[in-house]
C-alpha positions as CSV (number, residue, x, y, z in Angstrom):
1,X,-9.4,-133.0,-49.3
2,X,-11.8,-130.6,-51.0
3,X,-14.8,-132.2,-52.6
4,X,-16.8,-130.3,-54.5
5,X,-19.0,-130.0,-57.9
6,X,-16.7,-128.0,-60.0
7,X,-19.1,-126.4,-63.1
8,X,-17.8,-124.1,-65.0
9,X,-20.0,-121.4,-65.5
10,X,-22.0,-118.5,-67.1
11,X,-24.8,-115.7,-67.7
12,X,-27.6,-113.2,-67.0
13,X,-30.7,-114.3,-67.7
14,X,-32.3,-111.1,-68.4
15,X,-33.7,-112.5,-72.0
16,X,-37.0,-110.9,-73.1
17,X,-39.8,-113.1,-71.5
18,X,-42.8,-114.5,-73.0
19,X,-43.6,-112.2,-75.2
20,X,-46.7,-112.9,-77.4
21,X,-45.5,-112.3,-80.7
22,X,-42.9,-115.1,-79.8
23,X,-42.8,-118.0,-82.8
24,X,-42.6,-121.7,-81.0
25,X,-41.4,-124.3,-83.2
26,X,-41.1,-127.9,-81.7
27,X,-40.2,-131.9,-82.8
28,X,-43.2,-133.3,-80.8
29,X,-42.2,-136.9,-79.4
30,X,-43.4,-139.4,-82.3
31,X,-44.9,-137.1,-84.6
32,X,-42.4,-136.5,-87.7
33,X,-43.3,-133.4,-89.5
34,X,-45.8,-132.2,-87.0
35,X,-47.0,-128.6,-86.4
36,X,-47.5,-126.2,-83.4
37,X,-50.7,-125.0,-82.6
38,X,-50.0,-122.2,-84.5
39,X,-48.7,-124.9,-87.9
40,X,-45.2,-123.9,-88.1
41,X,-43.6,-126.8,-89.0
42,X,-41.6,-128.6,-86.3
43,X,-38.6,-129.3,-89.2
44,X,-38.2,-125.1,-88.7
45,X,-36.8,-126.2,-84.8
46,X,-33.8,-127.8,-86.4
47,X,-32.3,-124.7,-88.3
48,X,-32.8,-122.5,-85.8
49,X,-30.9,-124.8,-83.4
50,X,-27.7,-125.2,-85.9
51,X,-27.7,-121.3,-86.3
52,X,-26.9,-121.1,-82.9
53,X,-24.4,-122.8,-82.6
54,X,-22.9,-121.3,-86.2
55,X,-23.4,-117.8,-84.3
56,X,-21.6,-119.1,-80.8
57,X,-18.7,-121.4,-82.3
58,X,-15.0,-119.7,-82.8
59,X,-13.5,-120.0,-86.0
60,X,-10.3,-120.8,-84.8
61,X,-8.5,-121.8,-81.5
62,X,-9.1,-120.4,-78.5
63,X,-7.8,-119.3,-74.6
64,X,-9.1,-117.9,-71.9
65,X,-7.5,-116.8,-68.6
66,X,-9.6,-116.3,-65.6
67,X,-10.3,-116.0,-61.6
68,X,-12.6,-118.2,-60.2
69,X,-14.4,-118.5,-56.4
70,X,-16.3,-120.6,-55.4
71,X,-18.9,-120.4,-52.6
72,X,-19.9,-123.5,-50.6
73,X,-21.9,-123.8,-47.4
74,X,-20.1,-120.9,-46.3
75,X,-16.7,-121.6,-47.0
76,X,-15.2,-119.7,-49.8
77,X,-11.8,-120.9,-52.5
78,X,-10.6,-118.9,-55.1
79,X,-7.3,-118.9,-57.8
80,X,-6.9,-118.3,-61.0
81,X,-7.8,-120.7,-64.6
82,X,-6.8,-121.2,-68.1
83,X,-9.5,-123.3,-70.7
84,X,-8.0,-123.9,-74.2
85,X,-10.4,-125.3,-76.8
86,X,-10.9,-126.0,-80.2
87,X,-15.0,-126.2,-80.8
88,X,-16.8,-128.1,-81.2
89,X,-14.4,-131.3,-80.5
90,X,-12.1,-130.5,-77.7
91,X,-11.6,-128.5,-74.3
92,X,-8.6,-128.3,-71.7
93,X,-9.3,-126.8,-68.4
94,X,-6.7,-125.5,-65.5
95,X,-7.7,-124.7,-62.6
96,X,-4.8,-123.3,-60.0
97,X,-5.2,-121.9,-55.9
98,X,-3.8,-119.2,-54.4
99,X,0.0,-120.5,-54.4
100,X,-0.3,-121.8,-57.7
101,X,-0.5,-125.4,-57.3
102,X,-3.1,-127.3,-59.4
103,X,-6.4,-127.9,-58.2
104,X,-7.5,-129.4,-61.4
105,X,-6.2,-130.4,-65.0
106,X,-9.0,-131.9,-67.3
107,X,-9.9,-131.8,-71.0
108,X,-12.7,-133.0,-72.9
109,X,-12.1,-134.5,-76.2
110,X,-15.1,-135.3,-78.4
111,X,-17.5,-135.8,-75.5
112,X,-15.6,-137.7,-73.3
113,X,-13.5,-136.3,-70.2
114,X,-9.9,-137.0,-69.8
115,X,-9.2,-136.2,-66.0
116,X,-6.1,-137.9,-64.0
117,X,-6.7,-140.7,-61.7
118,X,-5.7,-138.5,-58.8
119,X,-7.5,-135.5,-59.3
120,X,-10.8,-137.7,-60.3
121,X,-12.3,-137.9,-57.1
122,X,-11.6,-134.5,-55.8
123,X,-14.1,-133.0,-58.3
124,X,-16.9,-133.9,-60.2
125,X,-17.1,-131.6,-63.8
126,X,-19.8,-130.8,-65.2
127,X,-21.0,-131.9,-68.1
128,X,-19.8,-131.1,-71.6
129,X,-22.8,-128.6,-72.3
130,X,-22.1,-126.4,-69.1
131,X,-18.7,-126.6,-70.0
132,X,-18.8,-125.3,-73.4
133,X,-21.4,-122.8,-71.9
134,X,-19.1,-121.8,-69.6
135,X,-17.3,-119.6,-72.6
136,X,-20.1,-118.7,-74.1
137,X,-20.7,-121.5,-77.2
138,X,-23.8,-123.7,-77.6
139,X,-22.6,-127.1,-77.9
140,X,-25.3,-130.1,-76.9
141,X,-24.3,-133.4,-76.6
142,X,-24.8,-135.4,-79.7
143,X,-27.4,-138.1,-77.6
144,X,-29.2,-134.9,-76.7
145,X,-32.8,-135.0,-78.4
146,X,-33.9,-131.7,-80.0
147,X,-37.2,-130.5,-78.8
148,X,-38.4,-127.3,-79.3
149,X,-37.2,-123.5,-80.1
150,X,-38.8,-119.9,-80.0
151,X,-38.2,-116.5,-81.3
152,X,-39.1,-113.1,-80.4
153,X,-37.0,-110.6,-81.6
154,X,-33.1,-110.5,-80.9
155,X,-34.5,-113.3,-77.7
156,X,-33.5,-117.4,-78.9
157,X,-34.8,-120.5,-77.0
158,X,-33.8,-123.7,-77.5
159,X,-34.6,-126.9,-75.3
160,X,-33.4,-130.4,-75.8
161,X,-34.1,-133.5,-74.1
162,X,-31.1,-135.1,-72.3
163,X,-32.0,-138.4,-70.7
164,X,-34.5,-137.6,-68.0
165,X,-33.3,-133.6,-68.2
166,X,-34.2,-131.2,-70.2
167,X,-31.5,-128.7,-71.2
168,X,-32.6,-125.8,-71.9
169,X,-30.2,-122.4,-74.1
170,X,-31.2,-118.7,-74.0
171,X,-29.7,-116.3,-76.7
172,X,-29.9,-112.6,-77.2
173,X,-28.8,-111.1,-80.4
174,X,-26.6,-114.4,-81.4
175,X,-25.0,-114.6,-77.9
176,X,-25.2,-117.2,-75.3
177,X,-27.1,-115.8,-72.0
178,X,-27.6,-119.3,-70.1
179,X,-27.6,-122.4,-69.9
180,X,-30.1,-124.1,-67.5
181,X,-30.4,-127.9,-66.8
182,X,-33.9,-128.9,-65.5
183,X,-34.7,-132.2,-63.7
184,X,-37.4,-133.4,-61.3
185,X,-39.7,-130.5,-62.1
186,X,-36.9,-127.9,-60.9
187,X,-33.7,-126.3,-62.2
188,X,-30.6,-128.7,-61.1
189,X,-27.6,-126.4,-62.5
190,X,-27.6,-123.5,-64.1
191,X,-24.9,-121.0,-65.8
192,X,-25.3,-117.1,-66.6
193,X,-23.0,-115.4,-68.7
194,X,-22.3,-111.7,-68.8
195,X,-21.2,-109.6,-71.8
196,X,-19.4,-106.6,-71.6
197,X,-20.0,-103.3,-73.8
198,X,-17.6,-104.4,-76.1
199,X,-19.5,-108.0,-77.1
200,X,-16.8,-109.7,-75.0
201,X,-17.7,-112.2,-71.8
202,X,-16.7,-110.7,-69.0
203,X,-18.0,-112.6,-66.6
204,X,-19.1,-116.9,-66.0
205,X,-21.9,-117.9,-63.0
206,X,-23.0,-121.8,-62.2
207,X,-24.8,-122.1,-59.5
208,X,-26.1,-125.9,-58.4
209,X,-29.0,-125.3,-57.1
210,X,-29.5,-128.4,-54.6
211,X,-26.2,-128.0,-53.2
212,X,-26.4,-123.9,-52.5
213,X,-23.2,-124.3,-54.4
214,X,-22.1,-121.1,-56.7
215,X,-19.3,-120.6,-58.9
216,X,-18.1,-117.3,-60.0
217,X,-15.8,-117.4,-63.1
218,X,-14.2,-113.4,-63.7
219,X,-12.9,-113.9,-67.4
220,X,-9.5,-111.8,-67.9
221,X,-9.0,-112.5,-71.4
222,X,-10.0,-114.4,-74.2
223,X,-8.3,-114.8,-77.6
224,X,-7.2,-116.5,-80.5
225,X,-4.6,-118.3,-81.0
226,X,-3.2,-120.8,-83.7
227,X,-3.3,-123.9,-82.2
228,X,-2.5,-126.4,-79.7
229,X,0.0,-129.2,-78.6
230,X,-1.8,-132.4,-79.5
231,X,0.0,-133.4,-75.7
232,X,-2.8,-130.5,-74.4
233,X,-6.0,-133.1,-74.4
234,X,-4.5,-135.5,-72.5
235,X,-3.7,-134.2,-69.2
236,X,-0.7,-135.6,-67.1
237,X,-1.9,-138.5,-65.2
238,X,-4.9,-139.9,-67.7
């Protein structure tokens, strides 16, 4: 039996750095209505953070077809995938080996996985923001606390506060570059996404960075589509 953390993936983090024109805006813990240093007000963090997700979040109905490897302690699987979702609310994912059989058949419907009772111990998915990073839209959990954002130029960061993680979004020109989930002082997971010249994502990375484990998610296509099957978000089995 294959055991593995199966995280769903994406994108380079090549974001401008610190520049030092970059505007911080934060919600400091306990201090409603407080300022930076610099007194922008820390309400500013909250519009910022709803514009990205405006600027990441399909309109409409959505599926993606794509390979996937994955690299572990060097062993190496690989086959092909299909996610379906409706965003923010609900997310099916396939994943299927070499000879087509299923490795893994899972949605997410408003926050809460849906994965049959045989298949639940083979993998452990990540969580719903990795997931929805994985194709490219910024989607934080609804306990997750908003703490700071920053701008300089087309370059968007947003961090929240998860429990004792800190989840952390980097944008360029309205796009999602990466996700990163930080914990202990360290980076525990991260996803890099990849756009094409065409504004399309081409390509999907997690990497879990304790485990040396690394995910590599080759997106085929993505489009729209007018719906789903209500039977779709509730997976055989659950």
């Amino acid at each position: 039996m294959i055991r593995y953390r199966l995280t769903a993936a994406a994108l380079a983090a090549a974001l401008a750095g610190c520049a030092p024109a970059a505007q911080t805006v934060s919600t400091a813990p306990g201090t409603p209505g407080g300022t930076t240093a610099g007194g922008t007000s820390a309400a500013d963090a909250a519009p910022v953070a709803a514009e990205a997700q405006r600027a990441t979040t399909p309109t409409s109905p959505r599926q993606a077809q794509f390979g996937w490897q994955l690299d572990e302690a060097g062993a190496q699987f690989r086959g092909r995938g299909v996610a379906r979702y409706e965003a923010p609310g609900r997310f099916r994912l396939d994943l299927f080996g070499p000879r087509g059989e299923t490795y893994l058949a899972a949605a997410l419907v408003d926050g809460q996985m849906r994965v049959p009772a045989v298949l639940a111990q083979r993998f452990a998915l990540p969580s719903p923001a990795l997931l929805w990073g994985a194709v490219g839209i910024v989607a934080p959990p609804a306990d997750a606390r908003l703490l700071n954002s920053s701008v300089s130029g087309e370059s968007t960061t947003i961090r929240y506060q998860l429990g004792t993680s800190v989840l952390e979004y980097r944008l360029r020109a309205g796009r999602l570059q990466s996700v990163r989930r930080s914990a202990g002082g360290g980076v525990a997971e991260s996803i890099d996404l990849t756009w094409n010249d065409a504004g399309q994502l081409g390509r999907a990375q997690y990497r879990d960075w304790a485990a040396y484990r690394t995910l590599n998610l080759t997106v085929e296509s993505q489009t729209d589509v007018a719906g789903f099957p209500e039977e779709t978000w509730s997976p055989p089995g659950t």
